[in-house]
N, C-alpha and C positions, 0 to 999 in steps of 0.2 A: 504494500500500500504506500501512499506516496507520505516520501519523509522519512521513511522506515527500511532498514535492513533485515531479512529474513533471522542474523544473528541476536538483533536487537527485541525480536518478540516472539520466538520459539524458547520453552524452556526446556531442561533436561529431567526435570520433575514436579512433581506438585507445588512443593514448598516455592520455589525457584519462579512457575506461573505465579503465584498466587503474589509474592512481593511483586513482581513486575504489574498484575492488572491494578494491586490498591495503586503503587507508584503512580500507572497511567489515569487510572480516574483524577489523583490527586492533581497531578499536569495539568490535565484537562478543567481542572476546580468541580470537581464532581464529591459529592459526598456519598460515601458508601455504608448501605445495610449488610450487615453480617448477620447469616443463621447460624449460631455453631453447632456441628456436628457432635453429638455423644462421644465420639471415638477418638484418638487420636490417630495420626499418619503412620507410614512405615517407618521414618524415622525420628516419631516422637512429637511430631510437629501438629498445632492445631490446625483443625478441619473445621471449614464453613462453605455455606452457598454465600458468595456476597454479590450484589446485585448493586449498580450504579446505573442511574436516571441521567438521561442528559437530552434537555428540553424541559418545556414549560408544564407544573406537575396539572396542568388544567388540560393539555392538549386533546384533540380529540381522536387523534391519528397515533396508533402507537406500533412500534416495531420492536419487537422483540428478538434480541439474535442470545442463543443461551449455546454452552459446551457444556462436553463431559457427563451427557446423558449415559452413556457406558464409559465410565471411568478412564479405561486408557485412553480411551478417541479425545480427551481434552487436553494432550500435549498440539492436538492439529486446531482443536476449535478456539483454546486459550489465544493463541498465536492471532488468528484472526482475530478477535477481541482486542486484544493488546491495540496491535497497527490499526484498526478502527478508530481505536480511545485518542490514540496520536497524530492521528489524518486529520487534518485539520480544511482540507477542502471537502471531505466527504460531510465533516460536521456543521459545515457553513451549508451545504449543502440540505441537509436535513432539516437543521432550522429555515430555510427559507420556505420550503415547504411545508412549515408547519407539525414536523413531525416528530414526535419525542422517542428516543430510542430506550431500550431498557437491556441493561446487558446484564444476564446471568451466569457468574463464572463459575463453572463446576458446580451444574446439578446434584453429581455425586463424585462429593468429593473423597471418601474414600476408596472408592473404588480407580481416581485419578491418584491417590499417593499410589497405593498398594500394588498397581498396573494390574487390577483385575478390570474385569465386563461390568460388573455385577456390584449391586451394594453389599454396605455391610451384612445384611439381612442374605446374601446368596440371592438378589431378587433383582431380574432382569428390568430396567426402570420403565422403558420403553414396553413392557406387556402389564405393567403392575397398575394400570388403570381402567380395571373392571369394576362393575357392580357390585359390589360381595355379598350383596343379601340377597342373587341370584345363584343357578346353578351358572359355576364357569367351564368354560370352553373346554373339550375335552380331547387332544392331541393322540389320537390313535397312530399314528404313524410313530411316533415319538414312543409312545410304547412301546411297539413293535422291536426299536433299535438302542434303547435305551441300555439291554445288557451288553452290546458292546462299545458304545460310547466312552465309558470309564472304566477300562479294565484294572486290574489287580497289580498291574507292572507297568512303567512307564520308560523308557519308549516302549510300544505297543509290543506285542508278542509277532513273529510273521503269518501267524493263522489268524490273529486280532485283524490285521493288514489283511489278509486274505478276503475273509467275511467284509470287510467295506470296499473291498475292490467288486466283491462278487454283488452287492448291495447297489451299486452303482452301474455295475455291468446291466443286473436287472431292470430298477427302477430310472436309472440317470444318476445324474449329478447335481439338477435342479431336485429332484425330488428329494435327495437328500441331504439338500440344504433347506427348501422346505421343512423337511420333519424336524431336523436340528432347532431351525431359526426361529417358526413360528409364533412359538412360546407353550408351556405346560404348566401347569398345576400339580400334578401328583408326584415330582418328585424333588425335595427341599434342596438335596445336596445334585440335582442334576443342570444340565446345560440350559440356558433360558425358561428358566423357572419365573414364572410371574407371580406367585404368591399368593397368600391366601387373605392378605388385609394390607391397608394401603403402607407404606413404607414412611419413613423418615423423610426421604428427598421428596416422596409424592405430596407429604403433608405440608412440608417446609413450601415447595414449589405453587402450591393453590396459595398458601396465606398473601404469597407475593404477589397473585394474581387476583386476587382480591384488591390489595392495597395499590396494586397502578394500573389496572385494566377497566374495574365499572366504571371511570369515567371516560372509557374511551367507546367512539362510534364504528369505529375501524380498528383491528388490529392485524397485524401481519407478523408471520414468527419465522425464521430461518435457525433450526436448529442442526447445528454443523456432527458432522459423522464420520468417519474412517470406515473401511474395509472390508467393500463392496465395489466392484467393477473396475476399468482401466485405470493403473497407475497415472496416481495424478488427474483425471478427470473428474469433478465435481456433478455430478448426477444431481441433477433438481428433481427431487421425488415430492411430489403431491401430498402435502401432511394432514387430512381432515378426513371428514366426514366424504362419501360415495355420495356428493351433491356434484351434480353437473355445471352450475354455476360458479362453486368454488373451482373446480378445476381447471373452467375455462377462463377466469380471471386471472389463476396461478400461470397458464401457457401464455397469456396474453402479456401477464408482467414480466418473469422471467426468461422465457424463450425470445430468438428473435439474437441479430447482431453476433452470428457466430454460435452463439451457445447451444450446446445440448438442448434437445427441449424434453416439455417436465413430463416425467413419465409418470407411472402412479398403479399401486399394487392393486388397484381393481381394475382396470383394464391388462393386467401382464404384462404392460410396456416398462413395470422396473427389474432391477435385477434383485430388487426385495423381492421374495416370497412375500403371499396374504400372511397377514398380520391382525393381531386382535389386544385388545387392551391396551393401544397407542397415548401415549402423551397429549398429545394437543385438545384429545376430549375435552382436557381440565381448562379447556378453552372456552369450548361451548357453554361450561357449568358454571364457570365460576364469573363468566362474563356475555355472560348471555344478551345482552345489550347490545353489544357489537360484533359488527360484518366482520367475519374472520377467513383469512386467508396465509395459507403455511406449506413451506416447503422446510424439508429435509437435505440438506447439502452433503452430498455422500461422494464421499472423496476415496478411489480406489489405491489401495495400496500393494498388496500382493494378489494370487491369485486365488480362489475363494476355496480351493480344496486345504490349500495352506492357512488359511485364516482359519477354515474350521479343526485343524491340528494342533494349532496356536493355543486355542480356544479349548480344545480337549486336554490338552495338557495344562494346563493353568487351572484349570478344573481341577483334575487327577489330582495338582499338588495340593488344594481347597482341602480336600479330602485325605488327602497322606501329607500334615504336617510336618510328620518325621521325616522327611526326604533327606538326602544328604545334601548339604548347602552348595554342592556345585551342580548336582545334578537341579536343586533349585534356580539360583542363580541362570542356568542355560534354561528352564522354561519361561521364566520373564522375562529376558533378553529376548526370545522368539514372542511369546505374545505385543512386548514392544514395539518388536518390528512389524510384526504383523497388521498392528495397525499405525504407524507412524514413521513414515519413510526419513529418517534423518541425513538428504542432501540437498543441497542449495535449488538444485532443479524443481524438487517436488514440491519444497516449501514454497517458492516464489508462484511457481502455479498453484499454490493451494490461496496467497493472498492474493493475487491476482484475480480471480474468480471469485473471493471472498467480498472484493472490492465493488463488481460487478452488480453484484446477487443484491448488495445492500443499496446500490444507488437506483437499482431496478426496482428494488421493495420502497424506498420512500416515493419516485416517481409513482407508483402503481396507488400508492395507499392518496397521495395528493390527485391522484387524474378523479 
């Protein structure tokens, strides 16, 4: 973003983000809300959502760009945050348009120290907004391959290998990333688990949305992602409700001048799998007032059989505390990378398009 070095707003970990975005709000003369986190970080360090306002708290247009909905992905989403808070054309920008922006840094913040998916709870944040006083969804497929998901040994045995080669042979490769991704309920300690009652970050995240959304007519959310599709290419995925109107608002704003256009998990034009118990719900509920329009910024970084290995193994060690610390050590370095490409190329295309996305959503939310 302009002004900015890709060295100057990627950090190497939570702690590290987290000084850099109060610094940049502080720059900026932004005053920041902290929610602290129950827990502390990996290394010791306090854990918050903190959330900086920049624009008039009366505005009627508001934009919302939040990271770190899966914990590791906000090494990418913090970075754009950061160069945003420091872009000073983009913020002159936004005020002239009338639009107030809201940045949320690390949904879940621990799951960003610790370089897990998942929160403290083991709960996928991104499926953990269901009903709960209904029956929830019920992932038969995820059944199905749930016994070899997490086996007993890590790296995997070669008949472990075998059986998801032969799984893939049969159903594909989309199918099982499907069954993996979708989300589940019935198992605590398994891969995309959505939970059984609302979470920490789910609870933290409506209070804020309470306190700076009812008074807005408009909102728009860009909430940023890792590790899904081409290296380096940010995927506009469609973030709401299967209304026709939002979507065709979201390809109208977004798309268009070179860019990707926005694809969206109910018509099968993303590389997400259908999805249930999504985020942005707490859009509709807790601001129901206003016209909402939301994209998912999904930034690819490896390729997606490796991401789900990344992901099983990070798991595994969830599960087998006792690992020995280098065999630990090498599966957070792989889940790292897997979602966080650390070179100068990937980063600059990741603010570059970061840049884009944001000056498309205040133009969109002003037309």
């Amino acid at each position: 973003m302009s002004g900015t070095t890709a060295h100057d707003v990627f950090s190497p970990s939570y702690a590290q983000a987290r000084i850099r975005f109060l610094a940049a709000a502080a720059a900026a003369g932004l005053q920041v809300e902290s929610k602290p986190h129950p827990l502390k970080g990996r290394d010791g360090e306090e854990l918050a959502m903190d959330v900086a306002r920049d624009g008039h708290p009366g505005a009627d247009k508001l934009l919302i760009v939040s990271s770190a909905c899966h914990g590791v992905e906000g090494f990418c989403g913090s970075g754009v945050q950061i160069a945003a808070l420091h872009d000073a054309q983009w913020r002159e920008h936004a005020a002239r348009r009338g639009v107030a922006v809201l940045y949320v840094h690390a949904l879940n913040p621990y799951g960003f120290s610790h370089i897990r998916r998942a929160t403290h709870e083991n709960v996928d944040l991104n499926r953990n907004f269901q009903d709960f006083s209904k029956p929830l969804p019920v992932n038969q497929a995820y059944r199905d391959i749930q016994p070899l998901l997490l086996p007993d040994e890590w790296p995997p045995s070669p008949a472990n290998g075998a059986a998801i080669g032969n799984y893939i042979a049969t159903h594909g490769e989309a199918s099982l990333q499907a069954a993996i991704t979708r989300g589940q309920h019935d198992f605590p300690d398994g891969l995309f688990f959505g939970g059984t009652e609302p979470t920490w970050s789910n609870l933290a995240l409506r209070e804020i949305l309470r306190a700076h959304g009812r008074r807005a007519t408009r909102i728009a959310w860009i909430d940023i992602h890792t590790g899904l599709g081409p290296s380096g290419v940010g995927e506009r995925i469609f973030a709401g409700r299967d209304d026709q109107a939002a979507v065709a608002r979201a390809r109208a704003w977004w798309s268009g001048q070179g860019a990707t256009p926005v694809t969206s998990i109910y018509d099968g034009s993303s590389t997400s799998a259908f999805l249930t118990g999504l985020m942005w719900g707490a859009a509709y509920e807790e601001c129901p007032q206003a016209q909402y329009t939301g994209i998912a910024l999904e930034y690819g970084t490896v390729p997606v059989l490796d991401t789900l290995q990344a992901l099983r193994g990070e798991h595994w060690l969830h599960v087998h505390p006792e690992a020995p610390p280098a065999l630990a050590a090498q599966i957070k370095q792989q889940m790292k990378d897997a979602f966080y490409t650390d070179t100068d190329e990937w980063k600059n295309e990741v603010l570059r398009q970061g840049r884009e996305v944001l000056f498309q959503a205040a133009d969109g939310l002003a037309s």
